[in-house]
N, C-alpha and C positions, 0 to 999 in steps of 0.2 A: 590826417596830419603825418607829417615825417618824422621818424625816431629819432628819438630823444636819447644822445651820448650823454653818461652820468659819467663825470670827470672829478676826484675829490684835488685835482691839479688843474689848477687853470693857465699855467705857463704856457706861450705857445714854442712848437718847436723853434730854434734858429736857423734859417738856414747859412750854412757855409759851406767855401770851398775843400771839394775833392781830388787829391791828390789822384792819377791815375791807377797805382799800385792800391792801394787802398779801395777805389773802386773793381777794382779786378778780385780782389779779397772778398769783398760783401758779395759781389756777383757770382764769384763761384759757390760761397759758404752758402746763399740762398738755392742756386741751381742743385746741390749736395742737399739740401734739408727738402727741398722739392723729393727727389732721390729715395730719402730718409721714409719723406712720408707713404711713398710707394710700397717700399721694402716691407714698413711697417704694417699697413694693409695687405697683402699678400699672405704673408707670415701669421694675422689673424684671424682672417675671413674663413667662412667655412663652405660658401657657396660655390658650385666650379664656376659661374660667370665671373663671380671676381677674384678666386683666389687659384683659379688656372687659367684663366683668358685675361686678366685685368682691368674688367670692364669699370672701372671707375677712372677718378679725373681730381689729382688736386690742385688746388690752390695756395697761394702766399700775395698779398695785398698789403698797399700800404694805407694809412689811415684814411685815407678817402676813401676808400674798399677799391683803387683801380691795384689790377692785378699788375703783379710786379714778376714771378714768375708762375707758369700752371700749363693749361692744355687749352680748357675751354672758353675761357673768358671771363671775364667778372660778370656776376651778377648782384653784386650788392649794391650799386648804385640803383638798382631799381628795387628793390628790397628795401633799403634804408629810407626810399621815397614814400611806399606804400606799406611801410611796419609803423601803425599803431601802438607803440610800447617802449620800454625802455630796455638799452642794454649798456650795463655794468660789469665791474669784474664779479668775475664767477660765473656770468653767465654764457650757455651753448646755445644758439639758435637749432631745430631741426624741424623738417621743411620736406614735402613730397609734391604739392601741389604746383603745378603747369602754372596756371594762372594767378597764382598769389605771385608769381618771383615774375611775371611779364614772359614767361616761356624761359627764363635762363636754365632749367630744368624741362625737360620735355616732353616727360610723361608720368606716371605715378611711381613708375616700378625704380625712378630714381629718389635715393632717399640722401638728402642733403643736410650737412651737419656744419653750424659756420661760428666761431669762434673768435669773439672780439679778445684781441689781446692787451693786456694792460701792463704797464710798468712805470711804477709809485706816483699812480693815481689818473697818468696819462695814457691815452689810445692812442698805440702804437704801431698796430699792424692788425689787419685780422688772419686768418689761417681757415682753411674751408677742404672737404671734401663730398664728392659725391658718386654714389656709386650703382647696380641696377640691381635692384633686387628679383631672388627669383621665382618667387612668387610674394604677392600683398592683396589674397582674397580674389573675389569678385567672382565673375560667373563660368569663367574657365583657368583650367592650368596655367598656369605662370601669368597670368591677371592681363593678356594682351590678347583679347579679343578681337576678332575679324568684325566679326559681324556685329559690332557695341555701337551704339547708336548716339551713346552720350557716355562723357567719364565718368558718370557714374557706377557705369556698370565695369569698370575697369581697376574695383580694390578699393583699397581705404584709401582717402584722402589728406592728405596732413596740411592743414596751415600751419605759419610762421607759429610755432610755441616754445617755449623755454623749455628743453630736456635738462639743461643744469640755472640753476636760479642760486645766485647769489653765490653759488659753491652749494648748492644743496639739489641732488638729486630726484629726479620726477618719478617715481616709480610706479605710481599708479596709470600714469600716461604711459610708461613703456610697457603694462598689463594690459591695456584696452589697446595699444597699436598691434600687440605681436595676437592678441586671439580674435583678429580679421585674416591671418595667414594660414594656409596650409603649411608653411615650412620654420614654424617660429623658435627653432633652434640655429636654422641659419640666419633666418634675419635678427635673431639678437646677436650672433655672433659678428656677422657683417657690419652692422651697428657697431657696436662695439669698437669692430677697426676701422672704421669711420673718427670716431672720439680719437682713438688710440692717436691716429693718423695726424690731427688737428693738433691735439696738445704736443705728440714729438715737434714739430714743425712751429709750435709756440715757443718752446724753451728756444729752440734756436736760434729764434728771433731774439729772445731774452737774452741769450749765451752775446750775440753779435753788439746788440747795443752795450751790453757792459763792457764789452771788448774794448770798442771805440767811442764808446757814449752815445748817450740818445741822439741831440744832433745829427753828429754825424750819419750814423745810420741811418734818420729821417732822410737829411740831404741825399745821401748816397741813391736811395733808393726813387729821389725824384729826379737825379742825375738820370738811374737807368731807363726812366720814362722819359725824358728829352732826348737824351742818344735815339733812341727808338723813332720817338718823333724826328728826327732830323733826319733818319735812315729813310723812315719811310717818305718822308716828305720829299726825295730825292727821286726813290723809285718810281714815285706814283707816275712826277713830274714826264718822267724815262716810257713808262709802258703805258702809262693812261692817255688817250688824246682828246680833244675836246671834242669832237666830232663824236655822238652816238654812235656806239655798236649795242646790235642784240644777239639774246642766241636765245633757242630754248628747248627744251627737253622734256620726255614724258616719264612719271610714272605710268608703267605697263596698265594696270587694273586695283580697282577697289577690293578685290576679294568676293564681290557679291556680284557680280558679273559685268560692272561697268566699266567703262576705262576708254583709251586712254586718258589720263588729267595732265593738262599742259601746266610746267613751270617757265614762265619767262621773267627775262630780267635785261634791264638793256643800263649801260656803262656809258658814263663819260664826265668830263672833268673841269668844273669852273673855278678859272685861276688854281689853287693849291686842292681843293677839293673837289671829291671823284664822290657822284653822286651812282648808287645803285638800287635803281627803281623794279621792282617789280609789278608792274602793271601790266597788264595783257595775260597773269596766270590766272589757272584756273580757279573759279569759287568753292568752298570746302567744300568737303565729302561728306552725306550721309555716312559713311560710316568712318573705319580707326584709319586712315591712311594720311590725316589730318598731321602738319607737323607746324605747331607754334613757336614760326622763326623770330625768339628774340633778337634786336635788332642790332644788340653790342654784341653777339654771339657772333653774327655772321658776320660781322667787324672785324672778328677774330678771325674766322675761317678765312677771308678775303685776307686778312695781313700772311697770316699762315701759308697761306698758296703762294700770293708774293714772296716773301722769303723764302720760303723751300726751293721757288723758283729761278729767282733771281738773283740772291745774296743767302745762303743760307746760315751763314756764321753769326746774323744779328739777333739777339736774344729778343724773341718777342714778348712784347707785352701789350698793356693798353695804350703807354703813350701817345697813340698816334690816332684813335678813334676820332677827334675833332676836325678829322681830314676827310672822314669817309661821311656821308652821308645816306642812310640807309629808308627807301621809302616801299612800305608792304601794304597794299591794301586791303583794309577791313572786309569781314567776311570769306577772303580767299584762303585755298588749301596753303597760306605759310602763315595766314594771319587769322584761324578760324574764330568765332566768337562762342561764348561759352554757354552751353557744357557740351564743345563737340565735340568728341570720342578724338581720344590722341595716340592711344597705345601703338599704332603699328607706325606708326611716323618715321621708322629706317631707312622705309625706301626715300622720299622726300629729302631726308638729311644727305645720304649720300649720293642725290642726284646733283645735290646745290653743288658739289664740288666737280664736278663733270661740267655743269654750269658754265663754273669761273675758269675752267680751261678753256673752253667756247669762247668767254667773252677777251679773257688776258693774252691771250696768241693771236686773235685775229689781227693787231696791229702789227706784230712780232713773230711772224707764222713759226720761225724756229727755235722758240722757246713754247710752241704748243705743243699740250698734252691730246692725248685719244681719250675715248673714255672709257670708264672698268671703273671706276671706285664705284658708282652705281647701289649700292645698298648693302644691308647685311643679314645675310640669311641666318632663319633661326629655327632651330627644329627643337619641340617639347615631345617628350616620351613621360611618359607616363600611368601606374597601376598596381597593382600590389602584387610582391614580388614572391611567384611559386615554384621558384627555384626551391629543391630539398635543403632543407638547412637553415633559411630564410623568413620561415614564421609567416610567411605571407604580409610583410613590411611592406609600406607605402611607398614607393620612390618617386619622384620626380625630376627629370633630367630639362634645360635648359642649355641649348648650343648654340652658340654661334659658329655659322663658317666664314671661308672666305670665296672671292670668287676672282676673274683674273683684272692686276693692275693695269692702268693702258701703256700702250708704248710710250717712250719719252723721246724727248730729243737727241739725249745721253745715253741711250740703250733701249736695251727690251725690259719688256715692262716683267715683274715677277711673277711667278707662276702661283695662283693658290694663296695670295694674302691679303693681309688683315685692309680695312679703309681704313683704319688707328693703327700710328706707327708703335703704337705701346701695346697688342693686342697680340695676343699666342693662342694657339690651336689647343685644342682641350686632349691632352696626351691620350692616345687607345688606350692605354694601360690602365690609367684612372677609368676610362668610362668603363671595361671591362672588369675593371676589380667593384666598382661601387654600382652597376646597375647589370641589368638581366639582358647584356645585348654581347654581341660579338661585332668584330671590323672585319668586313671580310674585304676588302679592297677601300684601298686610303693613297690617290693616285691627282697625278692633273689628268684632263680630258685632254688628248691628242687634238691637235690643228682646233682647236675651240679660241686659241687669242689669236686675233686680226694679221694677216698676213702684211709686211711691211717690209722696210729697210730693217726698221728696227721691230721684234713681234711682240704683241699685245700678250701679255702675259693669258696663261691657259688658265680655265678656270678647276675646281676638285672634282672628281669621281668619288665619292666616298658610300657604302655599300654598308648599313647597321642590317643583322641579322636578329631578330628578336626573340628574345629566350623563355618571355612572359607576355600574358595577353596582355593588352591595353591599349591607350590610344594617344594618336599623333597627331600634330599642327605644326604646320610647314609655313614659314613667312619667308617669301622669298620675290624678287624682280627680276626685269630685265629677260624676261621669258618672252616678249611679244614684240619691243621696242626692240634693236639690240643697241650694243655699245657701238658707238660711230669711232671711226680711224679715220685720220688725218694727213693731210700733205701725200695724198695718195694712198694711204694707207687703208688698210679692207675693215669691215665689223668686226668685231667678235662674235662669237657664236652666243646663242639664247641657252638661257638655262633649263632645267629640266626634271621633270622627278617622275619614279617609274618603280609601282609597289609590285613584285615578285611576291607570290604566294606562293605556300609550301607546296603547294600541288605543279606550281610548274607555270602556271598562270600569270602575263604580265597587263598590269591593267598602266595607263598614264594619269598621273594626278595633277589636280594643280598647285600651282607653286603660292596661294596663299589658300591653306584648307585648315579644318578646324576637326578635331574630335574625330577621325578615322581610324576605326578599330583595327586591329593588327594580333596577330593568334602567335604562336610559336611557330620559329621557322617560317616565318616572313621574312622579306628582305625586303628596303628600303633602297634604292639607288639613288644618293643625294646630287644630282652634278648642278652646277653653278657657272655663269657665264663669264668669257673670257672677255680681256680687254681689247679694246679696238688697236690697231696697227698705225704704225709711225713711218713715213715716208715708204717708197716707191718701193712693191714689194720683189720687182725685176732687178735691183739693186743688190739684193742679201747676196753673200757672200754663196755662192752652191757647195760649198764645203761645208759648210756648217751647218747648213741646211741638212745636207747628209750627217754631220754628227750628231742633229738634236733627233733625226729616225734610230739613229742605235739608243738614244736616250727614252727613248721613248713619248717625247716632246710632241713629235710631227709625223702624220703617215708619207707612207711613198705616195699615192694621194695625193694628200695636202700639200704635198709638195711642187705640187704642179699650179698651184695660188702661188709660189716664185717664181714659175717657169722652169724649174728645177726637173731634170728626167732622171730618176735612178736607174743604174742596171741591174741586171739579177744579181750580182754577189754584192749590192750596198752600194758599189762607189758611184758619182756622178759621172754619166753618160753626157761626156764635154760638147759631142757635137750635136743629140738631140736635144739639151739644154740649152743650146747658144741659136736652133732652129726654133724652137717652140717661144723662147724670147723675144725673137724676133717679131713672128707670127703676133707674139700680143702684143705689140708695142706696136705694130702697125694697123691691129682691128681696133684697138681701143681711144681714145679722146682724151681731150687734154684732163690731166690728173685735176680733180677737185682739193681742194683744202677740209673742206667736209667730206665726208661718207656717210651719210645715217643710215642708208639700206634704201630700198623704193620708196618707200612715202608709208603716211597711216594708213591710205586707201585700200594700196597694192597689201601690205600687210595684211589687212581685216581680211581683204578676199583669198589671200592664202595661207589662213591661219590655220584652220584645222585639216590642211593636208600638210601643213610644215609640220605644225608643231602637236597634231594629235588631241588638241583643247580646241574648243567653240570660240570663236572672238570675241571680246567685250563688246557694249552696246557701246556707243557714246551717251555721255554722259548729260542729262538735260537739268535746267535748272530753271523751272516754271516760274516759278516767284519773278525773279528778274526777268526775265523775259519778259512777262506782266508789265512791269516796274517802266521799261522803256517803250 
């Protein structure tokens, strides 16, 4: 049964008309309390994943729970569908579980806190945030196991339960959540600014309607879900065509030595709706690399791309979901069936968005992306800490990096950043003062983004020196695949990781391992792959080419991927530059719109003299096989 709204007001809103200044008022005062709720979070949390990288996501909804402003999308519509129970004022929902919320949440380590608002007796908004906790139990450090075979073994689970009831606090529930953790002074802290987060972001709501009165506010806020709708209803019409396209793309490997796993997904648009089928991807993993794509989520991501793309000034929201049509099929790595293992599901998430450049440019080649958002690497450090002075304390570290953006149509892509445009690098200083390691280099990787007109941003260098034993796990992609460049544009380079031992020793690891012990005086070489490249890379300007070598960007080398000659004191060398341009403009073929790199084939057979690692097997799936 569907949840049950306890209303001691039975009035319904009215709608009326919005003056434009007055919608420009709500919209800003809601984007500002959006704002609020961030600052507020930050300012409370005690975890570095969210209170120095911002690894959370809020929300603000209006009484239908579609999201009015946030980042990820609503999920209360499919909550409100599949919650058993009632909620009234006073009461908090809090929420970890994948599969109770249909994936709107996407692994355990997010812990989800959702907030119906009330004012004199009527639901009037809700307020939600969610954020990743960094560590919630289970069988390894930071509860994201490789090798989990089911979420069970990936921490506590939380279903939909009331953390506040009526106005009355759970506290025995918040006793039995936090002693499943290793870190249960951050996670109540975290928590905490979770709640913090919701209630700032409620008064606001409260502050607005008083302002203007309830109506109004109601209206307003379904005004900004029609604009939206109308926006996108415009766009779609513009970039989407009726005609099917497909594209598709690999996560590298499972961590357990399988791989590649194909996502596909194929585009196109009957009358005002644009259907996005993924059929043709791959069936779920054995193991965590599994990512439960709720299907309004990706709704979002797909409106997201659009606007950033093509209109960026319009305030997105849900409005316009009844336009998209989203089909995933059962049992496949976006749509796995339960309880299979979700925890590493990054790589997945941020392949989808490399996806939707594939699919949104092929009609439009000059509004296509390369690709580089590609996933987010995470390294856990972890062990008790025998620095003098230190007591031999427990620490545990949870990082996110970044790796390189792709090229754009508008420039070169960024060197070294976040796939969230709200997401920051975890200051050396913090990691230096709070845990047992040093930075010994914190840099981009030279010529590692796609050589182009415009260049794929470069991916990090970043070099931990360990100052206590203990042990490491590395979740990282795009080590096998690379990032494909566009409109002529070259790959990106693959990522990579490469443990230095105190003795001098360098061994190559791979980039999804688990529990690798590390002595003092180890070094860790994190580098991460650059973005693929954007148009004709004989085009770059050869000056600038020579500025980003003093920069440290690009080698003399790499700079022959422009046709670019330096001479020995740095400047370009005008006439072997304008000879060797030549020479490739006459050996080579007409420019593709794609670059993915040779094929999976050619890859598997030259993987471990490229890149120093075994190639994955491909992946077989007996059952089905059977089945047909």
């Amino acid at each position: 049964m569907p949840a049950t709204i306890v209303q001691t007001n039975s009035t319904p809103f009215e709608t009326v008309a919005i003056d434009p200044v007055t919608l420009d008022i709500i919209e800003n005062a809601l984007r500002n309390a959006r704002v609020e709720m961030d600052a507020t979070l930050v300012r409370t949390a005690m975890s570095p994943g969210i209170r120095e990288q911002g690894d959370a996501f809020p929300l603000i909804a209006d009484p239908e729970g579609r999201m009015i402003v946030g980042q990820f999308g609503s999920f209360i519509g499919g909550f409100l569908k599949n919650y058993e129970g009632t909620l009234e004022d006073g009461d908090m929902i809090f929420l970890s579980d994948p599969y109770s919320v249909d994936g709107a949440i996407s692994h355990s380590n997010d812990w989800l806190v959702l907030l119906p608002v009330f004012k004199d007796g009527r639901l009037i908004a809700y307020t939600s945030m969610f954020g990743h906790q960094s560590d919630i139990g289970g069988k390894v450090v930071g509860s994201m196991p490789i090798n989990a075979r089911s979420i069970y073994e990936e921490g506590v689970r939380i279903p939909p339960v009331k953390i506040w009831k009526k106005g009355e606090y759970n506290e025995d529930l918040m006793k039995l959540v936090m002693h499943q953790t290793r870190k249960a002074d951050w996670c109540a802290a975290d928590l905490n600014a979770l709640i913090a987060s919701c209630r700032v972001a409620a008064r606001r709501v409260i502050e607005m309607a008083n302002r203007f009165g309830d109506d109004v506010y109601v209206s307003a806020t379904q005004e900004l879900l029609a604009r939206n709708h109308r926006a996108m209803k415009t766009l779609l019409s513009q970039a989407v065509s009726e005609e099917p396209v497909s594209f598709e793309d690999y996560i590298c490997d499972d961590g357990m030595g399988y791989g590649p796993y194909r996502i596909k997904c194929t585009m196109w648009r009957e009358g005002e709706k644009v259907i996005l089928d993924f059929d043709g991807t791959d069936p779920q993993s054995s193991a965590s690399i599994n990512f439960f794509l709720n299907e309004n989520m990706f709704k979002m991501f797909f409106g997201i791309y659009m606007i950033m793309v093509f209109d960026p000034m319009i305030l997105f929201n849900d409005g316009f979901y009844d336009l998209i049509d989203v089909r995933i099929p059962e049992g496949s790595l976006l749509k796995p069936k339960f309880p299979a293992a979700l925890s590493g599901r990054t790589h997945a998430l941020g392949r989808i968005f490399d996806i939707l450049g594939g699919l949104l440019g092929q009609k439009t080649p000059e509004f296509l992306n390369a690709a580089g958002f590609s996933s987010s690497p995470h390294l856990f450090y972890s062990g008790y800490d025998q620095r003098p002075g230190k007591g031999n304390a427990w620490f545990q570290l949870f990082q996110i990096g970044f790796g390189g953006i792709p090229g754009r149509p508008l420039g070169d892509g960024p060197d070294g950043h976040s796939l969230w445009p709200g997401f920051t690098n975890v200051p050396n200083e913090f990691l230096e003062r709070y845990f047992p390691m040093m930075i010994e280099r914190y840099e981009t990787e030279p010529d590692s983004g796609g050589a182009g007109l415009h260049r794929g941003g470069n991916g990090i260098h970043m070099t931990y020196r360990f100052l206590s034993p203990g042990t490491i796990s590395i979740h990282d992609d795009r080590w096998f695949v690379p990032p494909w460049g566009v409109n002529g544009g070259e790959p990106g380079k693959r990522a990579k990781k490469l443990l230095e031992k105190a003795d001098g020793t360098m061994t190559i690891i791979g980039n999804k391992v688990e529990d690798v012990e590390v002595e003092v005086g180890d070094q860790l070489h994190f580098v991460t792959w650059g973005g693929g490249g954007w148009g004709d890379p004989l085009e770059r300007d050869p000056a600038l080419v020579a500025k980003e070598i003093t920069q440290g960007l690009v080698t003399a080398e790499g700079a022959r991927a422009y046709g670019v000659v330096i001479a020995g004191d740095g400047s370009v060398d005008a006439g072997a530059t304008e000879a060797l341009r030549a020479e490739m403009r006459k050996s080579r073929g007409a420019l593709p719109v794609f670059n993915t790199g040779p094929g999976i084939e050619a890859l598997r057979a030259a993987c471990e003299a490229e890149t120093g690692l075994a190639a994955p097997i491909q992946p077989q799936w007996p059952h089905l096989e059977a089945a047909e």
